[in-house]
N, C-alpha and C positions, 0 to 999 in steps of 0.2 A: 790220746797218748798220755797227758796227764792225768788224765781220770787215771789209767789205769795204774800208772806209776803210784798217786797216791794209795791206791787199793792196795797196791805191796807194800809200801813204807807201813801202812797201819797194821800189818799184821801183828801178834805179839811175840814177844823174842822167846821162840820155838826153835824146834827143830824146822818147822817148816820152813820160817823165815829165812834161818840159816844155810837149810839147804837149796834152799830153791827160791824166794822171794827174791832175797839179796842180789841173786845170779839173771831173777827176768827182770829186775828193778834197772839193776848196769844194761840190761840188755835193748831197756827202752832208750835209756840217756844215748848208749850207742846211735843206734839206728838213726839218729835226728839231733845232736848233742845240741846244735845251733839253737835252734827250737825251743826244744826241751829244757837248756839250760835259760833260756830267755824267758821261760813262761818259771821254772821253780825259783828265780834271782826274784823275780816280783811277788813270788809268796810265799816263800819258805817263813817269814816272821810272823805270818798268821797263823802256823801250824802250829800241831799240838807239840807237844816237848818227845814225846817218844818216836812222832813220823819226823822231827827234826834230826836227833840221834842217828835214826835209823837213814838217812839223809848222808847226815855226815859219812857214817859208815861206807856206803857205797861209792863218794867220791874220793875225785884224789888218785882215782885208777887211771881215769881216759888224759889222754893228751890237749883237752878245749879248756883253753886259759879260764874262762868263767867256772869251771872247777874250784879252780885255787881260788877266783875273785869270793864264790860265794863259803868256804871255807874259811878265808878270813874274816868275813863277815858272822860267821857262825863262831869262829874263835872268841870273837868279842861279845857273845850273848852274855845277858846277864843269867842265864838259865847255867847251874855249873855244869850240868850232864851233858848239854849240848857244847857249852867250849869243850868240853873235855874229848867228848869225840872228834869234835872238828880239830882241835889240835896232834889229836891221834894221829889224825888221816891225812894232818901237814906232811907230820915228820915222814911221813911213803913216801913225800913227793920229791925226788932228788933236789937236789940244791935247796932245801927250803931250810930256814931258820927255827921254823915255830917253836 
């Protein structure tokens, strides 16, 4: 599952990614969010800067608290493209401050 997941976060920001990556990207986190957020919370800081973004990007949708955990962890990168997304994809999440 995470292999595959990372296979969509690296595509480059196309139309493909947007139309379709983005959507099977959310659609792995779905199906397993426990999982799947417990295995990207322990590796998202060793990816590249564009599969982080594109990271950011996708969360913030689903309702599993380790969303927002690893969201605000991405807020605080020292990379600005990545807080910038990750603070994006705060401000969707009701009640949130970012």
């Amino acid at each position: 599952m995470i292999e595959r997941l990372v296979e969509l976060l690296d595509f480059p920001d196309a139309d493909y990614w947007s139309d379709v990556g983005c959507v099977e990207a959310r659609s792995i986190i779905d199906a397993d969010p426990q999982l799947v957020l417990c295995e990207v919370e322990s590796q998202w800081r060793s990816w590249t800067e564009p599969r982080q973004e594109h990271l950011a990007y996708i969360l913030g949708e689903g309702p599993h608290p380790l969303e927002k955990e690893v969201l605000l962890e991405m807020a605080r990168s020292s990379d600005p493209g990545v807080a910038m997304s990750a603070r994006e994809a705060l401000r969707g999440i009701s009640g949130n401050e970012a």
